[in-house]
N, C-alpha and C positions, 0 to 999 in steps of 0.2 A: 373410321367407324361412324356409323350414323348414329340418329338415337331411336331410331323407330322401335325395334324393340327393346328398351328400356326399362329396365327391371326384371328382362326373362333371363333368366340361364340355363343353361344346356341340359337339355333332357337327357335322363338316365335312368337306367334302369333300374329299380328299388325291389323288385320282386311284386307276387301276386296280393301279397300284404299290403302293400303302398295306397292310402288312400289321396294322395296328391294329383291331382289334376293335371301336372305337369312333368308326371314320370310315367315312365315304360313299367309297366306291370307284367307283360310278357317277352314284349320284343327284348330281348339279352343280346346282341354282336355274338357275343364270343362262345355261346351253347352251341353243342356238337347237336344237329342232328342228320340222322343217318350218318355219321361221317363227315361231315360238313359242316364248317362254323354258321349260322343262323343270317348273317350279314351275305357272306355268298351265297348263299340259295336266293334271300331274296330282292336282292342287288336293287334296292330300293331309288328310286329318282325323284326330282320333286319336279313339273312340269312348270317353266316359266311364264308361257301362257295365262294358265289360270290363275297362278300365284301372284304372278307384280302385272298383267297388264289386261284382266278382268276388272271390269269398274262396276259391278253387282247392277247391271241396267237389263232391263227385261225391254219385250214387242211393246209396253205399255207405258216405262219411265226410263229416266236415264242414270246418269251412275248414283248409289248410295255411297261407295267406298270413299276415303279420304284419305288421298297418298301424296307424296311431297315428289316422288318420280313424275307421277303424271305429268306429261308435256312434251311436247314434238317438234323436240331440239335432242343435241347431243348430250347439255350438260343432265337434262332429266335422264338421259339413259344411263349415264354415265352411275348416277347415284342410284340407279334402279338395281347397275351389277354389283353396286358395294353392298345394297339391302339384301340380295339374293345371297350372294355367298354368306352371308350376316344369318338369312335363316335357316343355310343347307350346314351352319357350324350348331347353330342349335340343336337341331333336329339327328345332328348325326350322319344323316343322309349320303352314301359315297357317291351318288351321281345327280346329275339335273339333264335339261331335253330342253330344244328351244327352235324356235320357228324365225328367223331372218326378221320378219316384221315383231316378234316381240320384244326384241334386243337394241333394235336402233330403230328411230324416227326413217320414214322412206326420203329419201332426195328428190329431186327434182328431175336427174338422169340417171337410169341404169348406174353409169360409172360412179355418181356420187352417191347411190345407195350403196355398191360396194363396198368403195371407201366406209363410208359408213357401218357399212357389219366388220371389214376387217378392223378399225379402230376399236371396236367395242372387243374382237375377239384376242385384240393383244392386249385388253384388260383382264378378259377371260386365263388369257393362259399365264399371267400373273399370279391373280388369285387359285388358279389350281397349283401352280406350283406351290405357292404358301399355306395351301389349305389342305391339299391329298384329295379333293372332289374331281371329277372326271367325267367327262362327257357320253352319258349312254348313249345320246344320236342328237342326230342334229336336220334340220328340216325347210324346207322353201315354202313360204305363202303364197300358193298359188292359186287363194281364191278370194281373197276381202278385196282389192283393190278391180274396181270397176272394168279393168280389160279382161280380166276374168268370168266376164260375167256369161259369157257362151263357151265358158272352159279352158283350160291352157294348153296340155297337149290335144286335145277335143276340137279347138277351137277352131271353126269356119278360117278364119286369117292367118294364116301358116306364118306373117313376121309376129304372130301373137306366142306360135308354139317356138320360135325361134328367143325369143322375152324368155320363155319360159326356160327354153336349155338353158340357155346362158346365168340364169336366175340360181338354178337347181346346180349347173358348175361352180358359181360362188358360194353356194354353201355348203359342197361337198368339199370344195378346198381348203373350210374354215373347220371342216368337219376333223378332215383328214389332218389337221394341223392342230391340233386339240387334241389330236388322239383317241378320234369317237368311236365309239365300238360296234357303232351301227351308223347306216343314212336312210330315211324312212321316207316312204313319198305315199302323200293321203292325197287320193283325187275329191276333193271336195266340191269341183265343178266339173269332175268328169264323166258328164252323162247329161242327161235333158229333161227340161220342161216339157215340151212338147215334140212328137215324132212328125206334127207335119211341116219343122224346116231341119228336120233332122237325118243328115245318110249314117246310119248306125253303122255298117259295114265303113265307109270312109274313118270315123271317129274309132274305131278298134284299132285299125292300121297304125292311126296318127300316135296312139296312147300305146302299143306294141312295139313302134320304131323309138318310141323317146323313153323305153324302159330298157332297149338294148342301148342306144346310146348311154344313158347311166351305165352299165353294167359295163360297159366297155370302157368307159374313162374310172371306171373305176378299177379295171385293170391297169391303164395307162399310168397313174401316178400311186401305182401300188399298194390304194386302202385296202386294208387285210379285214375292214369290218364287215358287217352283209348289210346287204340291201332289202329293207323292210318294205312290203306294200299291207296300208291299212285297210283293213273293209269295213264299209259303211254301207247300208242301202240308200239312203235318202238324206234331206237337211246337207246342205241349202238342195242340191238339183233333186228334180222328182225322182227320177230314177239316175241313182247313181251304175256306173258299170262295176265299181269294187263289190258289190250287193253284199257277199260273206264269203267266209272262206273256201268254198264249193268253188264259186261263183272263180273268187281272184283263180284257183289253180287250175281252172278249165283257160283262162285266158294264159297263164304263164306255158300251160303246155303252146297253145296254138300258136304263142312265139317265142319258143324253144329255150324259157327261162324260169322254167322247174327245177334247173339243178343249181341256178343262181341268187334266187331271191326266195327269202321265206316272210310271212306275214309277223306283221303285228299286231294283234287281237285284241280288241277291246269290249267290257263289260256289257257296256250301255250300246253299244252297235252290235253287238250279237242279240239283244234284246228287238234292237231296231227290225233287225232281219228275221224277228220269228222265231229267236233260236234259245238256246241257254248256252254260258259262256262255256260250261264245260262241252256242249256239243261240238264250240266253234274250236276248241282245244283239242277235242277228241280228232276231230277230222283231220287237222291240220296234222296234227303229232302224227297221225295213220299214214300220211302223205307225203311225210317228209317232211314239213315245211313250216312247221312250229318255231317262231324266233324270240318274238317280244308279247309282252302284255301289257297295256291299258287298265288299272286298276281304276273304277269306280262303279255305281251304279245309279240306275235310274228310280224316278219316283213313278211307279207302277199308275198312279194314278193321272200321271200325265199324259201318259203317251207318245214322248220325245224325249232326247238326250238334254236330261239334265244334271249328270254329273255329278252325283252327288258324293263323299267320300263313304266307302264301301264299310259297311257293318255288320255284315250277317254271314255268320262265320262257319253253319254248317256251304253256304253256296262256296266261299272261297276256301272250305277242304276240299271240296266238290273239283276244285280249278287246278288247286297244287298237285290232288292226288295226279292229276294226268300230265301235270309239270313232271311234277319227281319219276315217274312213270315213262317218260320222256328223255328220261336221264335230263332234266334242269333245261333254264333257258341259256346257259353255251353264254354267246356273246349278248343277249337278250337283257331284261331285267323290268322290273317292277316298276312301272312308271306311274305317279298320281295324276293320272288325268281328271282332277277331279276341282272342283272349287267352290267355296263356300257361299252361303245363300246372301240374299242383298242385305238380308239385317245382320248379317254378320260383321260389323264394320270395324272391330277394334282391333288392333294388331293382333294381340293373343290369339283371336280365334282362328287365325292363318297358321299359329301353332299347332293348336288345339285340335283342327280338320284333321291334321297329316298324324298328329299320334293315333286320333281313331283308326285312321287308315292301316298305320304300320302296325298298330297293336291286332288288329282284325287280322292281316295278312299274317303276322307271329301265328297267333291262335290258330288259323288254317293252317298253316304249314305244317305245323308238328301234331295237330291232327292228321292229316292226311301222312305223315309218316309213321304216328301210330296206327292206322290203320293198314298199310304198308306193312308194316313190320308185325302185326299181329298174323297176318297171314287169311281169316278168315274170308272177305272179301276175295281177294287174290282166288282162293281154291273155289268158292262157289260158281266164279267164271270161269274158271277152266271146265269144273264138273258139267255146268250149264250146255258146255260145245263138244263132250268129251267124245263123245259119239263117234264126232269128226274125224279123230283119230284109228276111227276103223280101217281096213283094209280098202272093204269097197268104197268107203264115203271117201278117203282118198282119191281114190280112183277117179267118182267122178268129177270131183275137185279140179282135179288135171288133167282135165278134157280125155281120159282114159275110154270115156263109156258116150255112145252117143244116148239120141235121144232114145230112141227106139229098143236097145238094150236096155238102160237105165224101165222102160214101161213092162216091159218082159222082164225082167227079175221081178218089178213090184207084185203082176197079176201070178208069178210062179211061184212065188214066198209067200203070199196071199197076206202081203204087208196090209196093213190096217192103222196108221197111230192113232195113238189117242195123245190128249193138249196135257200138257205140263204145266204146272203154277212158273209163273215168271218171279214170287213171293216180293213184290214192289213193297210191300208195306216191310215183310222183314227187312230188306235192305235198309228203307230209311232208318229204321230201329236201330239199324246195325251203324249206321253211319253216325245215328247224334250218340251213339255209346263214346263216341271219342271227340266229339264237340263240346 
């Protein structure tokens, strides 16, 4: 045991009464809803990234944070995984998520940064065995380190995309040996600054070929989990190719891994793209290919991913209802991609972050299951399309009627509509009823 956190003890849930700072006010494990203890639905993770190897530095200063891990050797990494499982006992938390470069210092060679991850992952599977926490997925850095900088499967030097498979098989190995339930791959340099040294058609191919080769060694050594792709539009490259969920499943169809890979969707990058998170959920869920989510949000007033931990609890019924709607995230789950601002520098508030988080995600959840279960929502949409269940609207539905029939009923019926309230403001009414 360290002593970093020092004086905290395990968060619990005390009910809605609880004026403690350091209890679960909603989040309860073990409450049924729909059916379902509260803990699986929202199979909550704590992202390693933000949590131990964020050092609160901005484009303008460098780190606030003061941590006893920092440092780029073994022995720091070493006490970074006994602080981590140290906060995923506090918190409760059944899973975490971790990126190859946040877990071990990089070597010097390929071989010795392996070595490297698997040393840290036979400490990993240590403390899962003693602890019951579990690996929601597990992930390759394929963009901080300098050779990345014109992309990795993207990248103009094919021994770069080569770095990169062999990169993405070490940590699918460490994945699959953990028992992860997912392997995620975020192109975070896959796309360009500029198109005048750029063959867009070359870099699809290169980023197509090395999505089947995963998908095929992921048959090979029998990972039973799925294969996530993040979408991001932009940050760091100008145009990234993952853009948003539209975007990733136009590319999966074109190389024929629609029925293989489903996304991981995240808050603050569906923002990025223009969107709202429950659009990029709606789509995905319509598509098939709804996996994971990205829990946080951005500060509206910035205009970039900043991560912040998610608050606002009618947006996240907004996310669950088309989760639970969804029938759940499956092998999926709740990741905090989220980390705390640079004056946040004391231990506690690395606590602190993640109950707002998980308390917000409670509160959403069994909202959007009361809303669910109240039925009125539910029936307004179906009444909205009901139409459609007519004979003829059938009909042309299923390419029954061409164009020219379809015009000749309208001018023979001497069809005319008139506009319908789409009643937007009722709905929000309707939604904060149960927020």
């Amino acid at each position: 045991m360290s002593d970093f956190f020092k004086g905290l003890e395990k968060v619990k849930y005390e009910g809605p009464g609880s004026t403690s700072p350091f209890a679960f006010r909603h989040y309860n494990p073990d409450e049924m809803v729909m059916g379902k203890r509260m803990e699986d639905h929202l199979r909550f993770a704590v992202a390693y990234w933000h949590s131990f190897a964020w050092e609160g530095g901005d484009p303008f200063g460098g780190r606030t944070f003061d941590r006893p891990w920092y440092g780029d050797d073994m022995e720091h990494a070493r006490l970074k995984a006994e602080v981590a499982f140290e906060l995923f006992g506090l918190l409760g938390t059944p899973y975490f998520c971790f990126h190859d470069a946040d877990v071990r210092p990089e070597g010097s060679t390929y071989a010795e940064s392996t070595k490297r991850l698997n040393e840290i992952a036979d400490i990993f599977e240590k403390k899962m065995s003693e602890t019951g926490v579990k690996l929601l997925w597990g992930t390759a850095n394929l963009f901080s380190n300098r050779r990345y900088m014109a992309g990795a499967s993207t990248n103009p030097d094919p021994d770069v995309f080569a770095y990169s498979a062999a990169t993405i098989k070490a940590n699918m190995d460490v994945t699959h040996r953990l028992g992860g339930e997912n392997y995620v791959l975020w192109g975070g340099r896959e796309g360009y600054e500029t198109l005048l040294n750029t063959n867009m058609g070359q870099e699809f191919d290169q980023m197509g070929r090395m999505l089947n080769l995963v998908v095929e060694y992921k048959h090979k050594i029998g990972f039973k989990g799925t294969i996530l792709v993040e979408p991001k539009p932009q940050e760091p490259s100008k145009h990234q190719y993952d853009f948003d969920a539209a975007t990733c499943f136009a590319f999966l169809q074109k190389y024929g891994l629609e029925n293989e890979v489903k996304l991981n969707i995240e808050v603050g990058h569906a923002f990025l793209a223009g969107h709202t998170f429950e659009h990029e959920l709606a789509y995905a869920a319509s598509q098939g290919i709804l996996g994971s989510i990205d829990m946080n949000r951005n500060d509206l007033q910035s205009g970039w991913d900043t991560d912040h931990f998610p608050n606002m609890v009618p947006e996240v019924a907004l996310a669950y209802y088309h989760i639970l709607k969804n029938g759940g995230l499956h092998t999926g789950g709740t990741n905090f991609d989220a980390k705390l601002r640079r004056q946040s520098i004391d231990p506690e508030d690395l606590v602190l972050g993640h109950i707002l988080g998980i308390e917000t995600c409670a509160r959403g959840l069994k909202a959007a299951a009361a809303l669910i279960e109240d039925g009125t929502y539910d029936q307004f949409l179906a009444d909205r399309y009901a139409d459609w269940n007519s004979a003829e609207a059938q009909a042309m539905l299923k390419g029954e009627r061409s164009l020219d029939e379809i015009a000749a009923r309208v001018e023979r019926d001497h069809i005319e509509p008139e506009p319908r309230s789409g009643k937007q403001e009722y709905l929000e009414n309707l939604i904060n009823r149960f927020c």
